[in-house]
One Martini backbone bead per residue (centre of mass of N, CA, C, O) as a GRO file, in nm:
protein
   98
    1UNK     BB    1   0.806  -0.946   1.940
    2UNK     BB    2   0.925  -0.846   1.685
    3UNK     BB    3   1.076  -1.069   1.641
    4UNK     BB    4   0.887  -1.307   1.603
    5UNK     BB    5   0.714  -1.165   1.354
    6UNK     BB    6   0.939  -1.183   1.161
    7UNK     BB    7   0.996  -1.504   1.187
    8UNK     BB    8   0.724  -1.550   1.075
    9UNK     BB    9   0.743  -1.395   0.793
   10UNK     BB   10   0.985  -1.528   0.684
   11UNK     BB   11   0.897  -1.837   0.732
   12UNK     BB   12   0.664  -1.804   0.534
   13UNK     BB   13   0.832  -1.746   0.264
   14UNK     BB   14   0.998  -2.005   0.278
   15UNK     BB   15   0.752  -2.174   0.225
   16UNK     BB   16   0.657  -2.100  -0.032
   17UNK     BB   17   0.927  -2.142  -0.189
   18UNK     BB   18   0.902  -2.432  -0.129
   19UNK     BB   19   0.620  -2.447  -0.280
   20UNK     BB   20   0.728  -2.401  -0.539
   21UNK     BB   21   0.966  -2.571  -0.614
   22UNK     BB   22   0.781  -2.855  -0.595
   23UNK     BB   23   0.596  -2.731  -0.804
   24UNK     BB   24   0.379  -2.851  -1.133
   25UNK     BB   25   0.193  -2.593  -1.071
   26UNK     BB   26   0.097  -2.319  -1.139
   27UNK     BB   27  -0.148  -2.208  -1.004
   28UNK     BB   28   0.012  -2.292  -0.717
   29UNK     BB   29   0.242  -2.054  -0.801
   30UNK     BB   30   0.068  -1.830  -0.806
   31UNK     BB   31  -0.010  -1.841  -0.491
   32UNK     BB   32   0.220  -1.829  -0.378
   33UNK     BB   33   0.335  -1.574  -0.462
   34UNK     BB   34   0.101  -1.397  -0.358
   35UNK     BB   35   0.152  -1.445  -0.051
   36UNK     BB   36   0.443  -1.324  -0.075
   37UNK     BB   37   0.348  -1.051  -0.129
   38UNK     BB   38   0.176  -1.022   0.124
   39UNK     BB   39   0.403  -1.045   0.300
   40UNK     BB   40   0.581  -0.844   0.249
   41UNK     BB   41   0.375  -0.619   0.302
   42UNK     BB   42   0.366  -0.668   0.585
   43UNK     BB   43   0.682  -0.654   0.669
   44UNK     BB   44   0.676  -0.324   0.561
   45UNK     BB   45   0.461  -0.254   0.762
   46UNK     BB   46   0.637  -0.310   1.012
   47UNK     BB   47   0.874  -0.180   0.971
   48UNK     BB   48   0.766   0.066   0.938
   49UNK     BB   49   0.652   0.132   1.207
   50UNK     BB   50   0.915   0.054   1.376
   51UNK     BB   51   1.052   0.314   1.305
   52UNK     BB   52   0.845   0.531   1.403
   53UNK     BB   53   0.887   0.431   1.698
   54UNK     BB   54   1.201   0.486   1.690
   55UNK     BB   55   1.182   0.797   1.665
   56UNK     BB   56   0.973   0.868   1.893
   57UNK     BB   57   1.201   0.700   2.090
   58UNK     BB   58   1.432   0.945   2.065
   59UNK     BB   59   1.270   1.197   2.115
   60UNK     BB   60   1.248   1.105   2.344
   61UNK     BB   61   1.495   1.024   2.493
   62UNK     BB   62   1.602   1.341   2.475
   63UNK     BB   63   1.376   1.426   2.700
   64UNK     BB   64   1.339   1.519   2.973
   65UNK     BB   65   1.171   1.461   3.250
   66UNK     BB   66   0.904   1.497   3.520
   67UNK     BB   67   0.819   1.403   3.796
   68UNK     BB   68   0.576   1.301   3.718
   69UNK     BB   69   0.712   1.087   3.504
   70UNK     BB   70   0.898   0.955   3.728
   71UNK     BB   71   0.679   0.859   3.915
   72UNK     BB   72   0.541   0.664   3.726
   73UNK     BB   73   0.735   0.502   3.613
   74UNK     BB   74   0.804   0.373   3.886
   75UNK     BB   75   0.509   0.298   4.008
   76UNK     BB   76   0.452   0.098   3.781
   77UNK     BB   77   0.724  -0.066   3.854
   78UNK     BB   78   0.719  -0.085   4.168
   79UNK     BB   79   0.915   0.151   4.239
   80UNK     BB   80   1.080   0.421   4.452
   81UNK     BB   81   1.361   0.604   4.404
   82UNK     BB   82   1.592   0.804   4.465
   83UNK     BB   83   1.548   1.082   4.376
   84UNK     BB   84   1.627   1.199   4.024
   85UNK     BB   85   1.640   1.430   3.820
   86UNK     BB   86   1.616   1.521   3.463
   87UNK     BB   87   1.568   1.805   3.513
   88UNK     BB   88   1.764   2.055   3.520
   89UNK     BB   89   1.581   2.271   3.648
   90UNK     BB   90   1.418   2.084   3.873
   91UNK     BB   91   1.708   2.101   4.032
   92UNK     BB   92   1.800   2.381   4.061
   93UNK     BB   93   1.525   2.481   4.210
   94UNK     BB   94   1.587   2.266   4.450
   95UNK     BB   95   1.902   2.355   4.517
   96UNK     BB   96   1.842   2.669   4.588
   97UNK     BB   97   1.621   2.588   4.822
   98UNK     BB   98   1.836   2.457   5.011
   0.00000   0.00000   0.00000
């Protein structure tokens, strides 16, 4: 989905720039300006959104799973593979017991 909505407003900025090299009349080449300006902030704004959602996808990428998080992510995706926990206290706490 972000890859697409690059592509849009990528591809939208460089309508406006193929509408400005045509035109030539200002006013329509300063409207065209204008909407460059405003996808740009759009395309900035998304830029920094996913840097953020990357970084706190790294920060839980970094920390082990606790079996309840692993039942529900495969719950949800509908499969319950033989437990393997990431987190490896609950992990020797269970071979301690066995």
């Amino acid at each position: 989905m972000k890859e697409k909505n690059d592509i849009s407003i990528l591809n939208l900025i460089e309508k406006n720039i193929g509408k400005i090299k045509a035109s030539h009349n200002f006013q329509a080449k300063s409207f065209y300006i204008s909407t460059i300006e405003k996808l740009c902030e759009a395309y900035d704004q998304q830029i920094s959104a996913e840097l953020i959602n990357s970084e706190k996808e790294k920060t839980l990428a970094g920390k082990p799973m606790s079996e309840e998080q692993y039942d529900e992510f495969f719950k949800n995706v509908g499969i319950l593979p033989k437990r393997e926990f990431l987190d490896k206290e609950q992990h020797k706490h269970r071979e301690n017991r066995a």
